[in-house]
KEKE-3310 file (N, C-alpha, C; in steps of 0.2 Angstrom, whole numbers, plus 5000, padded with zeros to 4 digits):
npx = (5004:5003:5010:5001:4988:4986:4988:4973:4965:4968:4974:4969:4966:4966:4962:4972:4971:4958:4954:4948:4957:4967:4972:4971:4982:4992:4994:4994:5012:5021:5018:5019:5022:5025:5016:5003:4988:4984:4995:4997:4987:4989:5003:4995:4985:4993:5000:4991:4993:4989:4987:4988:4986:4989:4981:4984:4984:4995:5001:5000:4989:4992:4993:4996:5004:5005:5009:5009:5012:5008:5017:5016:5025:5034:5046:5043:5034:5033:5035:5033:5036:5035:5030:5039:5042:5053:5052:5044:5039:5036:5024:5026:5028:5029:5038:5031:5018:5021:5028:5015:5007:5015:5015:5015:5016:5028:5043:5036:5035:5035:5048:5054:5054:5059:5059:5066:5065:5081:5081:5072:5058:5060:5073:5077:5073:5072:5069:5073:5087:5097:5103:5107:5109:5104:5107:5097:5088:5085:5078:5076:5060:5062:5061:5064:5061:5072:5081:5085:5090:5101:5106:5112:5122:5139:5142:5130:5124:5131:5126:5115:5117:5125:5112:5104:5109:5110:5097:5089:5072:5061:5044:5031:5021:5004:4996:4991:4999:5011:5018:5018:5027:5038:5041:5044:5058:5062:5064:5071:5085:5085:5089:5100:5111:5110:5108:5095:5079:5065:5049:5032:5022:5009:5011:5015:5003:4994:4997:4997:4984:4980:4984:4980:4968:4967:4975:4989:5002:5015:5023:5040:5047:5061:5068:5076:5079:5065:5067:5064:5075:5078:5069:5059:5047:5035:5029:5014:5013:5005:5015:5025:5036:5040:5053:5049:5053:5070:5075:5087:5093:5109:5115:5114:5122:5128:5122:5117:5101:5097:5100:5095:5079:5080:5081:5069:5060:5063:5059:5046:5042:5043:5032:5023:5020:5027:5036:5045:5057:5058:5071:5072:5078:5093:5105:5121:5131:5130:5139:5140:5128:5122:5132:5129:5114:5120:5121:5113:5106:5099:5097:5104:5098:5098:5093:5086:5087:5079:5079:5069:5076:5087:5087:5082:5079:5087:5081:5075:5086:5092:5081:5083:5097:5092:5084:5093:5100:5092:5088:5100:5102:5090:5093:5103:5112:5110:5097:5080:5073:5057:5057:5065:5057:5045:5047:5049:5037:5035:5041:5044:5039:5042:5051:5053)
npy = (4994:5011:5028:5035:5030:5027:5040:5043:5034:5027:5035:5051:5067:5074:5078:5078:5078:5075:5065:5048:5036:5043:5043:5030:5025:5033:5028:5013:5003:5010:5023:5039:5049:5063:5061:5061:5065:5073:5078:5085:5095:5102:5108:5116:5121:5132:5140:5142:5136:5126:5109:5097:5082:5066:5050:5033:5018:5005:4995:4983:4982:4991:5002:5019:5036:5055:5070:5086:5105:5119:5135:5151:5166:5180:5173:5170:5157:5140:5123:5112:5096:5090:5105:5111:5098:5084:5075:5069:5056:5051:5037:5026:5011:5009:5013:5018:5022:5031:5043:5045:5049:5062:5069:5082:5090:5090:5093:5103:5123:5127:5130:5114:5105:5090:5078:5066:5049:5040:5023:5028:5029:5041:5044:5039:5048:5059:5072:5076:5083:5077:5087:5088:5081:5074:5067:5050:5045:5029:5018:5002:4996:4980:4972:4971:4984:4984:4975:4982:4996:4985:4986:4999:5009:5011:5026:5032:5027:5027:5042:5042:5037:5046:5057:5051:5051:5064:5069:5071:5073:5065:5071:5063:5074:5078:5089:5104:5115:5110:5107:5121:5123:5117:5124:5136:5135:5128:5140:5147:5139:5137:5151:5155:5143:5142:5153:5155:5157:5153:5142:5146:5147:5143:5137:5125:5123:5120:5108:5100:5102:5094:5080:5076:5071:5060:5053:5054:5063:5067:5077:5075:5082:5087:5090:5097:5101:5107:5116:5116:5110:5102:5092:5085:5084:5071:5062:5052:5040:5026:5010:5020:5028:5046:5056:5073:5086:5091:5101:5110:5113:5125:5129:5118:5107:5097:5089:5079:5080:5077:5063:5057:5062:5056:5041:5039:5044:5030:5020:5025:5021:5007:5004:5007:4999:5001:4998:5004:5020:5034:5046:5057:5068:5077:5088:5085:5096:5096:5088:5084:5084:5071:5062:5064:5055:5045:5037:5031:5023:5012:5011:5019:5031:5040:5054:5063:5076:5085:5094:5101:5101:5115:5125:5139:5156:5172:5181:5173:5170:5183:5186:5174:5178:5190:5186:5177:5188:5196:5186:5185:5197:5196:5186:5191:5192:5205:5206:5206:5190:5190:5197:5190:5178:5184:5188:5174:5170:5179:5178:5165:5156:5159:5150:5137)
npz = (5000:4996:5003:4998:4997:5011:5017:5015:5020:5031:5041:5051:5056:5073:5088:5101:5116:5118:5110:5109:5101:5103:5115:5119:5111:5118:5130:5128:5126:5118:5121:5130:5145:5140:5125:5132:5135:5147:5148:5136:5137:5149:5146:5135:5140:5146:5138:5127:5116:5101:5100:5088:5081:5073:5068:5063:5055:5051:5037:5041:5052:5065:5075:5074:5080:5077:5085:5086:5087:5079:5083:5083:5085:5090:5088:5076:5065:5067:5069:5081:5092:5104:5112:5125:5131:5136:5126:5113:5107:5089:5086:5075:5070:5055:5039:5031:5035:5045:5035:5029:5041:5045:5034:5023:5034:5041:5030:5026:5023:5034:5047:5057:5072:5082:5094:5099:5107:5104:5099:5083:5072:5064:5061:5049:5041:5027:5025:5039:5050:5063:5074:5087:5103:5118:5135:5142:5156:5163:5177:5179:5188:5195:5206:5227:5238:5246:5240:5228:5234:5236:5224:5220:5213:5224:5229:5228:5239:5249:5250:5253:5265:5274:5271:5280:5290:5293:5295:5286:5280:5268:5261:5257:5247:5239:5236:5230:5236:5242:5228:5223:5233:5229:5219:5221:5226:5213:5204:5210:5210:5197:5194:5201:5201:5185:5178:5173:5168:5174:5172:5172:5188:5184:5175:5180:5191:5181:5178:5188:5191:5179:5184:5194:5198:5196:5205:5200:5203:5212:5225:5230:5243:5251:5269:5279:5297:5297:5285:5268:5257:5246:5230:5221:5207:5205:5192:5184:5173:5162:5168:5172:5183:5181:5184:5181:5186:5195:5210:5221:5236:5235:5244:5255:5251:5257:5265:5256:5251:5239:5235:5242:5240:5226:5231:5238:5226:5221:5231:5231:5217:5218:5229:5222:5210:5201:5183:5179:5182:5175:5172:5164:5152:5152:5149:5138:5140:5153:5160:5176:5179:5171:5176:5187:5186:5179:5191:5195:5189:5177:5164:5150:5137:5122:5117:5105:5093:5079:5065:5052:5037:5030:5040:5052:5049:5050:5055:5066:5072:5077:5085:5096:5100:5107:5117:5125:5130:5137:5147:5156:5160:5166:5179:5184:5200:5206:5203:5210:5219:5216:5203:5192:5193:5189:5177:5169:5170:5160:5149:5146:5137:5125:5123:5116)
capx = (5000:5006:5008:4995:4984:4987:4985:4969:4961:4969:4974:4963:4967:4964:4964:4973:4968:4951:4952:4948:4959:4976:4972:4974:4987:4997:4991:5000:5019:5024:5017:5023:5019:5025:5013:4998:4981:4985:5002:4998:4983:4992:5004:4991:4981:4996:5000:4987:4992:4981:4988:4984:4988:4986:4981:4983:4987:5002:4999:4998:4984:4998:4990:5002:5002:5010:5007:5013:5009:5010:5019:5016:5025:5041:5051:5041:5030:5035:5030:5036:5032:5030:5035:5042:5044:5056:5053:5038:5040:5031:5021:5025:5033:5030:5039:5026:5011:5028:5026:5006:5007:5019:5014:5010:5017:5035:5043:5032:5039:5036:5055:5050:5057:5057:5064:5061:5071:5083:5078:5064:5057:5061:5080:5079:5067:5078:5066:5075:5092:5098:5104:5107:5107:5104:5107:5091:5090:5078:5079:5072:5060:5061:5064:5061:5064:5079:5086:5084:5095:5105:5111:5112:5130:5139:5141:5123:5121:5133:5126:5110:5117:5124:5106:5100:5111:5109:5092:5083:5067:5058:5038:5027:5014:4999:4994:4994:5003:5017:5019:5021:5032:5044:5041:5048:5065:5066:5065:5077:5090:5088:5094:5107:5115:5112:5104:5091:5071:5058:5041:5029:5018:5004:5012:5012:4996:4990:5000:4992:4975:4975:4985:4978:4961:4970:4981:4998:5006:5017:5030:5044:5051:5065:5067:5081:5078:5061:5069:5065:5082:5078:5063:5057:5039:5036:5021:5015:5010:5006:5017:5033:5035:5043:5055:5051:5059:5072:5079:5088:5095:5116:5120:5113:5121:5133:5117:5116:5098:5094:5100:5086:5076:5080:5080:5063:5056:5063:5055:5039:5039:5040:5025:5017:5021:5029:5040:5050:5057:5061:5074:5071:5081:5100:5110:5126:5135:5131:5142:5139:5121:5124:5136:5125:5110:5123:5124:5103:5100:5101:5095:5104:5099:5099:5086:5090:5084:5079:5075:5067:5081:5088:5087:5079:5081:5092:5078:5075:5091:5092:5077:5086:5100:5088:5081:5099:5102:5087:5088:5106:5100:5086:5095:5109:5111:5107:5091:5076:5071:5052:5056:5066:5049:5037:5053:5049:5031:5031:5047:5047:5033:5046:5058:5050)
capy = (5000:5018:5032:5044:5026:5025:5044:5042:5027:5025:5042:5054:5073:5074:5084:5073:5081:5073:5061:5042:5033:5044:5041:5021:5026:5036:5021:5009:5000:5016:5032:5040:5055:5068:5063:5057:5069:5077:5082:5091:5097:5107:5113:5120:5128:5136:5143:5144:5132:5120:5104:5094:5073:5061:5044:5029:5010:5004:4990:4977:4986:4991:5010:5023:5043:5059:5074:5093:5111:5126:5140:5158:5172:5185:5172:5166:5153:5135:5118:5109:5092:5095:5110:5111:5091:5081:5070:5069:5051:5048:5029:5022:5006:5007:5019:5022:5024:5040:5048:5046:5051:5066:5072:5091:5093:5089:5094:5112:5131:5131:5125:5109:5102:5085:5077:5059:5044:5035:5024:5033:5030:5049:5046:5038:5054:5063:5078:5079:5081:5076:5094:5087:5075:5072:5058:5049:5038:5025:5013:4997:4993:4973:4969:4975:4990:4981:4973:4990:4997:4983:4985:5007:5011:5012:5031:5034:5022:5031:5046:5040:5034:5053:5059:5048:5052:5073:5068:5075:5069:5068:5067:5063:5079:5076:5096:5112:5118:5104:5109:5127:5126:5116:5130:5141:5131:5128:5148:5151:5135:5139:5158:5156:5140:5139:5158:5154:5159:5146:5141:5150:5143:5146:5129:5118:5123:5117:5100:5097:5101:5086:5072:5078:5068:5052:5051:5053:5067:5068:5082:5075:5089:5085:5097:5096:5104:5113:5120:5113:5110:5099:5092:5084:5081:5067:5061:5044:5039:5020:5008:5022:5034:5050:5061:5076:5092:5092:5108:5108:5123:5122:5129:5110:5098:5092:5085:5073:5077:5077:5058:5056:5063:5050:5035:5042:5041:5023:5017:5025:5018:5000:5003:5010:4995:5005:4995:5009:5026:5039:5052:5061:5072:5078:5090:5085:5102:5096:5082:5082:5080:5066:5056:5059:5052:5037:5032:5027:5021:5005:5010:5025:5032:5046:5058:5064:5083:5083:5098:5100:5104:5122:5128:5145:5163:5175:5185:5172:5168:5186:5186:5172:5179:5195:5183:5176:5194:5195:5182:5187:5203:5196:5186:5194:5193:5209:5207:5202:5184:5189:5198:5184:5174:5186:5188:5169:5172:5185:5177:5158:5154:5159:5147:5131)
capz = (5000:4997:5008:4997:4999:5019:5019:5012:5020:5036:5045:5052:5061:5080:5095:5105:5122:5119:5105:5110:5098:5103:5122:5119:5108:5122:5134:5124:5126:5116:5123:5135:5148:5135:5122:5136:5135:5151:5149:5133:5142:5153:5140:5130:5143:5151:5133:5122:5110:5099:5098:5085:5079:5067:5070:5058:5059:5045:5030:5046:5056:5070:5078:5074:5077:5079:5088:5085:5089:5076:5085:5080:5091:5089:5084:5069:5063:5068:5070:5087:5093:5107:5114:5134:5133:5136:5121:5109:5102:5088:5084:5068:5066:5048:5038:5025:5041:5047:5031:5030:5047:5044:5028:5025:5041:5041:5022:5020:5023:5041:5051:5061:5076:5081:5099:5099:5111:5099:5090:5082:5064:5063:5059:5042:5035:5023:5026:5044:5050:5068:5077:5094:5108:5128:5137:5144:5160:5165:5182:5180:5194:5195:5213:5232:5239:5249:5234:5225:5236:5236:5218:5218:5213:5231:5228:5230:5244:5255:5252:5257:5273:5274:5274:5284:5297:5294:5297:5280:5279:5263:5263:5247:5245:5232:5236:5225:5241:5240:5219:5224:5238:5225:5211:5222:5226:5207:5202:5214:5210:5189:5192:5205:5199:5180:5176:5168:5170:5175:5168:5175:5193:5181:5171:5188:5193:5178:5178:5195:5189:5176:5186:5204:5200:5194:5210:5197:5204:5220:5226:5236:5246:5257:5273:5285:5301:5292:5280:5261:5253:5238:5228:5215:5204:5200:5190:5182:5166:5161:5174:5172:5186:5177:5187:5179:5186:5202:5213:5226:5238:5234:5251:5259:5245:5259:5267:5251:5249:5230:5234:5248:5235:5223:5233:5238:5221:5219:5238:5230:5212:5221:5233:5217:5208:5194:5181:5178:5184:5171:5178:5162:5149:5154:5141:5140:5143:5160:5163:5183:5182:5167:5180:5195:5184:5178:5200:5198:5181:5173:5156:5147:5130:5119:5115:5097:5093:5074:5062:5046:5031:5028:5048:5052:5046:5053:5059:5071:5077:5080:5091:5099:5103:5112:5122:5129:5132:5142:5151:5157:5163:5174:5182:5186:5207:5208:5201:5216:5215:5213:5198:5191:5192:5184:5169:5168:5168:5155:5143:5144:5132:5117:5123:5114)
cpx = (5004:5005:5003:4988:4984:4985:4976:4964:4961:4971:4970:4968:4963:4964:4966:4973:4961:4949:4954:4955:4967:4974:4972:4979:4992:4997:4993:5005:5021:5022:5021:5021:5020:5018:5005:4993:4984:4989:5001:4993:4986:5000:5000:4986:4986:4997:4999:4989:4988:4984:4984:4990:4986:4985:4980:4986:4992:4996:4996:4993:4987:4996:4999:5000:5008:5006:5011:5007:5012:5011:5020:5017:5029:5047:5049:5036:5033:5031:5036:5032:5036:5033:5034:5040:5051:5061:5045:5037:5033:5030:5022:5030:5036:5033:5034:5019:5017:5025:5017:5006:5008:5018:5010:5012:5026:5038:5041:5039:5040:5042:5049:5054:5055:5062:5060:5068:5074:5082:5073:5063:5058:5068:5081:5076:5074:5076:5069:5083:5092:5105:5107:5106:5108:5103:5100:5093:5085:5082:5073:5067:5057:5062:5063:5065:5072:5084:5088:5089:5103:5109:5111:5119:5131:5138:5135:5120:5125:5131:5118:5108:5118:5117:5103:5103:5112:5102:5087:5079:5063:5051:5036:5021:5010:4996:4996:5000:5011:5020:5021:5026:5039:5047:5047:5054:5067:5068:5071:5085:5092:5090:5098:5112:5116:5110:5099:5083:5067:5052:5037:5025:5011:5004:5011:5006:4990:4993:4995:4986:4976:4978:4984:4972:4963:4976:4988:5001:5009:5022:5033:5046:5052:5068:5073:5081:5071:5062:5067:5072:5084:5070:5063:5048:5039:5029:5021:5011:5010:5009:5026:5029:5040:5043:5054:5054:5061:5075:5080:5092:5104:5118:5120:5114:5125:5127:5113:5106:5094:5096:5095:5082:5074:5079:5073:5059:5057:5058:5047:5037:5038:5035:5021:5014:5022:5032:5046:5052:5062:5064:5075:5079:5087:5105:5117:5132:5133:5132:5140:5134:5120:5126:5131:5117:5112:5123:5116:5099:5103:5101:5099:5103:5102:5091:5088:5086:5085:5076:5075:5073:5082:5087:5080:5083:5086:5088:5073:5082:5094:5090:5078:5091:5096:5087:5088:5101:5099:5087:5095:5104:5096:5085:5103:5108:5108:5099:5087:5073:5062:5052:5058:5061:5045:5042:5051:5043:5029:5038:5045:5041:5037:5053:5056:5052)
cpy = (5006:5023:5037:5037:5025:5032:5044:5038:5025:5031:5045:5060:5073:5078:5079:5074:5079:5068:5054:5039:5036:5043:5036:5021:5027:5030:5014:5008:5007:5022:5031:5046:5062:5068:5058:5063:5074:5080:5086:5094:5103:5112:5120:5127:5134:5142:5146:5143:5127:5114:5101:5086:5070:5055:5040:5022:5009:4996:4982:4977:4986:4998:5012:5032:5046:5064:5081:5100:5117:5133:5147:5165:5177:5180:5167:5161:5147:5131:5115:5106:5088:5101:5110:5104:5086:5078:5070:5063:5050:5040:5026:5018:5004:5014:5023:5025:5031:5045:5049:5052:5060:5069:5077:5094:5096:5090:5102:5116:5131:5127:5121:5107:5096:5082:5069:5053:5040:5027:5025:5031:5037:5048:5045:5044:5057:5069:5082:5077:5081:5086:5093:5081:5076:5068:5059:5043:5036:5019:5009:4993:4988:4969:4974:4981:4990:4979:4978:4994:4996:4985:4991:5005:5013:5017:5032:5029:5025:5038:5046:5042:5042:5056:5058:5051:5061:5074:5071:5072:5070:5063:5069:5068:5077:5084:5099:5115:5115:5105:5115:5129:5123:5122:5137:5138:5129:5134:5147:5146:5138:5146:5157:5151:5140:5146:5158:5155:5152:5146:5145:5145:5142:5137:5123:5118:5119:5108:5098:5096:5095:5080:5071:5070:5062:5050:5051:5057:5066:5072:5078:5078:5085:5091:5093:5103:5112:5116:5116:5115:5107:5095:5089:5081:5078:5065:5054:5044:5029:5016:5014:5028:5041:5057:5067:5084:5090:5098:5104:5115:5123:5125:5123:5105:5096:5087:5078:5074:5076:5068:5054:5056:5056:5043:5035:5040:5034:5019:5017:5022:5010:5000:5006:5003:4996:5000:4999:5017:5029:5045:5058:5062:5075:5081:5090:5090:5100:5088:5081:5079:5073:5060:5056:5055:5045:5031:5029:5024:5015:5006:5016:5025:5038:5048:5062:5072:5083:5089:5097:5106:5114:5126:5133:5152:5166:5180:5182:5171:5178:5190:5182:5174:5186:5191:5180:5183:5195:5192:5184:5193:5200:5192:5184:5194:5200:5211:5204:5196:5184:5193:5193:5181:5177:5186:5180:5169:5174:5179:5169:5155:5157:5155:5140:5133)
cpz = (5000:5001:5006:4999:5009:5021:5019:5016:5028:5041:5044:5058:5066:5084:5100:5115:5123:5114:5108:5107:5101:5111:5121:5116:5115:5128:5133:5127:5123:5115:5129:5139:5144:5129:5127:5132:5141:5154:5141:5132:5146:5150:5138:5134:5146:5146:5127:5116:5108:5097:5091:5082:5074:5070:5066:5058:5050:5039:5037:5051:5060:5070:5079:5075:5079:5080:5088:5086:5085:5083:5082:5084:5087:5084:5079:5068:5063:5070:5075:5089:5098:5110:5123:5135:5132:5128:5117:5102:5096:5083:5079:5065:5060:5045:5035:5032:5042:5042:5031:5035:5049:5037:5027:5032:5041:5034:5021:5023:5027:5045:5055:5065:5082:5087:5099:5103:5103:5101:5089:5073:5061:5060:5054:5037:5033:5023:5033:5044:5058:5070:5085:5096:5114:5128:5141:5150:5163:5172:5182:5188:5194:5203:5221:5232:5242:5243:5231:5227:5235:5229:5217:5219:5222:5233:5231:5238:5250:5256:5254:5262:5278:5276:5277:5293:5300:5296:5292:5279:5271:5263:5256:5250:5237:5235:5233:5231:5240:5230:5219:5228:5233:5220:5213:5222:5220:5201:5206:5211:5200:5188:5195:5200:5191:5176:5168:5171:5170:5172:5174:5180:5189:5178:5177:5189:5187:5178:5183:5195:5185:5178:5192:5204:5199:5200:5208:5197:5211:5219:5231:5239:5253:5261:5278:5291:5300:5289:5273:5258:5247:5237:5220:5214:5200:5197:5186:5177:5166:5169:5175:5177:5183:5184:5183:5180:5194:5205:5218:5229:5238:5241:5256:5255:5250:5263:5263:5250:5243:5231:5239:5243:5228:5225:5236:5232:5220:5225:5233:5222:5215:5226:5227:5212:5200:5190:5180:5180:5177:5173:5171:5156:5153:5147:5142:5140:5151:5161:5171:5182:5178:5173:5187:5194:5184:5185:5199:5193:5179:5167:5155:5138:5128:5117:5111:5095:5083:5072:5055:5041:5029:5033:5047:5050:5050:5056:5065:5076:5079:5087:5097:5104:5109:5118:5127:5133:5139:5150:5157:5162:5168:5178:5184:5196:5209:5208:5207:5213:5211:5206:5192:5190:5189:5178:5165:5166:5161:5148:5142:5137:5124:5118:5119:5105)
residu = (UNK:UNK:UNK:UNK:UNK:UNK:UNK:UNK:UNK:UNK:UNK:UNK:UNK:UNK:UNK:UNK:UNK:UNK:UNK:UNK:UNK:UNK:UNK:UNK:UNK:UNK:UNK:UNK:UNK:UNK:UNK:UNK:UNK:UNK:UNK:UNK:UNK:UNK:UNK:UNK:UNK:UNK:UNK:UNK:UNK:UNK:UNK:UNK:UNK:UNK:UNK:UNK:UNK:UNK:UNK:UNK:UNK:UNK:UNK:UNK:UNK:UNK:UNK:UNK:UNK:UNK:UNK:UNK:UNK:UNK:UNK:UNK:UNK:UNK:UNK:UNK:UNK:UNK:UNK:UNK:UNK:UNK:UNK:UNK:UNK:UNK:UNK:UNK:UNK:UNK:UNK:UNK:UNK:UNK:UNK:UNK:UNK:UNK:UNK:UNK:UNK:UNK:UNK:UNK:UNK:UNK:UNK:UNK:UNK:UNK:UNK:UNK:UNK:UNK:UNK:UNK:UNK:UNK:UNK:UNK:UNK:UNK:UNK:UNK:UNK:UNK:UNK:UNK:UNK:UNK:UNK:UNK:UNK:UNK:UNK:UNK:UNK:UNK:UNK:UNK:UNK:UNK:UNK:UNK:UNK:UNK:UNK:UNK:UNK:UNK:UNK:UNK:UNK:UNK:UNK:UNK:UNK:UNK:UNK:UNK:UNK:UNK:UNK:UNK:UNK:UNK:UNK:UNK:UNK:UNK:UNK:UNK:UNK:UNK:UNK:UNK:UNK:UNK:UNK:UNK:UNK:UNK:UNK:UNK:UNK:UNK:UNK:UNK:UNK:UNK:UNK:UNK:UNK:UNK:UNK:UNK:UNK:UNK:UNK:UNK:UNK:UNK:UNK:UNK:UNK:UNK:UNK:UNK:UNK:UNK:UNK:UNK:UNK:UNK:UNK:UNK:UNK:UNK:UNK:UNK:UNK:UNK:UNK:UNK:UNK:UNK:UNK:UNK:UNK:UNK:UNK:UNK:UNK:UNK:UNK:UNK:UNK:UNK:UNK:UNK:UNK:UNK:UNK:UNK:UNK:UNK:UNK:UNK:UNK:UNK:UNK:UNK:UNK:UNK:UNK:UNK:UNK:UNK:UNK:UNK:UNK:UNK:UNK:UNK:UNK:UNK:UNK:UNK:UNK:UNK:UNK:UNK:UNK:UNK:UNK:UNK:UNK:UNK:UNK:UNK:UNK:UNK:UNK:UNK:UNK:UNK:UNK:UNK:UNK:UNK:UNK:UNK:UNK:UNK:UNK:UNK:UNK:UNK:UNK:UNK:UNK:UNK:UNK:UNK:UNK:UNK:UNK:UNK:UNK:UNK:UNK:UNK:UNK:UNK:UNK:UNK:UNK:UNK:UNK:UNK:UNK:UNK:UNK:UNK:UNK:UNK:UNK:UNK:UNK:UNK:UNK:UNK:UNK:UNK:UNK:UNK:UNK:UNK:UNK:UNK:UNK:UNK:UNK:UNK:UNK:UNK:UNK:UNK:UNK:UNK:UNK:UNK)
# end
C-alpha cells in the first residue's frame, strides 16, 4: 500500500487532548507521559496552543500517530512536537504509516522540530536532520525496595546513609501547596546555579489540575531541620514513574539530599508498583548532572533533537540571541528573586 493510499484510508486529524483513539494510543507500550492527553493538556492551557495529531494503523493494522503544535510568536511561525517536553515520540513502526502520518506537516515552509528517544522512525526521513542530543535515563523497577538498594551504585548508597544520618526527611505531597512550595526552590535554583528563568507557577498549577484527579502526581520535598532543601515532581504515566523536574538549595548539597530525593522516588515507584522510573532528559553540557544520573539508572539512552532541512532565518536567530540577552539581565544577582519569576512568567513561552 502507498503512503497517498494510507493517507487516504487509514489516518485521520485529532485533538489529542480529547480524541479516544490517541488516548489508547498514548496508553499503549509506546506512549509516554510527553505525548499522554493530560500532559499536553496542561501545556496547552498554560499557553494557548492548539495541539493537533494524526492517527493511523500501518499496511499490518499496527496503531500509529504523531502529535505537534503550530507555534506563532516574535520568533516566527513553527512547528514543534511537542514544545516544553522532554521528548515527543512519535508511533510508527512502519515507515510508510511516518510519512502518512507526517505528511503536509514535516517537508512544508514552516521550520519543524522534532525530539524523539533514539531509535525513532524519525532518523531515516531525509526531510530531517539530527541537530542534537541528551542523554536519557531509565531505572528498572524489578525487585524490592531492599534489593533495589542493594544493587544502587555504592556512591549513591553512602550518600544516602549521609542523609539519613543529617536527618533529611523527605515526605510525598499530592497538594497544590506541595507543587508550589517546590516551584519556588526551582525559580530560585535555575537563576542562582544555571541563570536561567523558569516556567511559570501558572504551568504547575495546571499540571496538578490534570494528574491531581488520577492520583499521578506527587511532590517529594526533602526538609532538614524545616527548611525545604531539595525536591522533586514526580508524576506517572502507564506503569513508568517520570522524574520530571528536580531543585535543590546548593547551600545544603553536603546533606546529600537530592540523593534522599532519589531514593525516595525509587521506595515510592516499588510501593506504586511502577515498572519503571524515568529520571528524564539531561544536556550533555552538563556532565555532573549526566554522571549523577549514571549512579541510579540501569538504562541510558539518547534523545535525538531533529530539524526540518535548511534551519531558520536569521531573523529568528536574531530574536534568539535577544532573548539570551534578556535572560542574562534578569537574572543577574542583583536582580530580586520575585522579579526573576514574573521575567519567567512574561518570557518563557518563546523558549519552545
Amino acid at each position: 500500500m502507498s503512503v497517498e493510499q494510507i493517507t487516504s484510508s487509514r489516518v485521520r486529524t485529532v485533538d489529542p487532548r480529547t480524541d479516544r483513539a490517541w488516548h489508547e494510543l498514548a496508553r499503549s507500550a509506546e506512549g509516554n507521559l510527553f505525548t499522554s492527553p493530560p500532559w499536553i493538556g496542561a501545556v496547552c492551557d498554560t499557553y494557548g496552543f492548539t495541539p493537533q495529531a494524526r492517527v493511523g494503523r500501518d499496511t499490518a493494522g499496527r496503531p500509529g500517530g504523531f502529535a505537534w503544535v503550530v507555534v506563532d510568536d516574535l520568533r516566527g511561525r513553527r512547528i514543534t512536537s511537542l514544545p516544553f517536553s522532554d521528548r515527543s515520540d512519535p508511533i510508527a513502526g512502519d515507515p510508510d504509516l511516518w510519512h502518512a502520518l507526517s505528511d503536509g506537516v514535516v517537508g512544508t515552509d514552516l521550520p519543524t522540530t522534532i525530539r524523539a528517544l533514539a531509535p525513532s522512525p524519525v532518523a531515516g526521513d531525509a526531510r530531517l536532520e539530527p541537530v542534537g542530543e541528551a542523554a536519557w535515563h531509565a531505572t528498572s523497577i524489578d525487585r524490592t525496595a531492599e534489593d533495589m538498594f542493594g544493587q544502587v551504585n555504592r556512591h549513591a548508597r553512602r550518600n544516602v546513609a549521609i542523609a539519613r544520618r543529617r536527618q533529611v526527611r523527605v515526605e510525598a505531597d499530592t497538594t497544590l501547596d506541595g507543587v508550589r512550595a517546590f516551584h519556588a526552590l526551582h525559580v530560585r535554583l535555575r537563576r542562582q546555579k544555571y541563570r536561567l528563568l523558569a516556567q511559570p507557577r501558572e504551568f504547575f498549577d495546571a499540571v496538578w489540575a490534570r494528574f491531581a484527579p488520577s492520583g499521578d502526581i506527587t511532590t517529594l520535598l526533602a526538609r532538614h531541620e524545616g527548611r525545604l532543601i531539595a525536591g522533586a515532581l514526580m508524576l506517572r504515566w502507564n506503569d513508568v514513574l517520570y522524574y520530571k523536574f528536580g531543585a535543590s538549595d546548593p547551600e545544603h548539597l553536603s546533606a546529600r539530599p537530592n540523593d534522599a530525593v532519589f531514593w525516595a522516588a525509587i521506595e515510592q515507584a516499588v510501593s506504586e508498583g511502577a515498572g519503571l522510573i524515568d529520571w528524564g532528559l539531561s544536556d550533555l553540557d552538563q556532565p555532573g548532572l549526566v554522571a549523577y544520573k549514571d549512579k541510579w539508572a540501569s538504562q541510558q539512552r539518547r534523545i535525538v533533537t531533529y530539524h526540518s532541512r535548511g534551519g531558520r532565518g536569521a531573523a529568528t536567530s536574531e530574536v534568539d540571541t535577544l532573548l539570551r540577552r534578556l535572560t542574562d539581565l534578569l537574572t543577574g544577582d542583583d536582580v530580586p528573586m520575585d522579579l526573576s519569576r514574573r521575567a519567567g512568567d512574561l518570557l518563557y513561552r518563546y523558549f519552545c
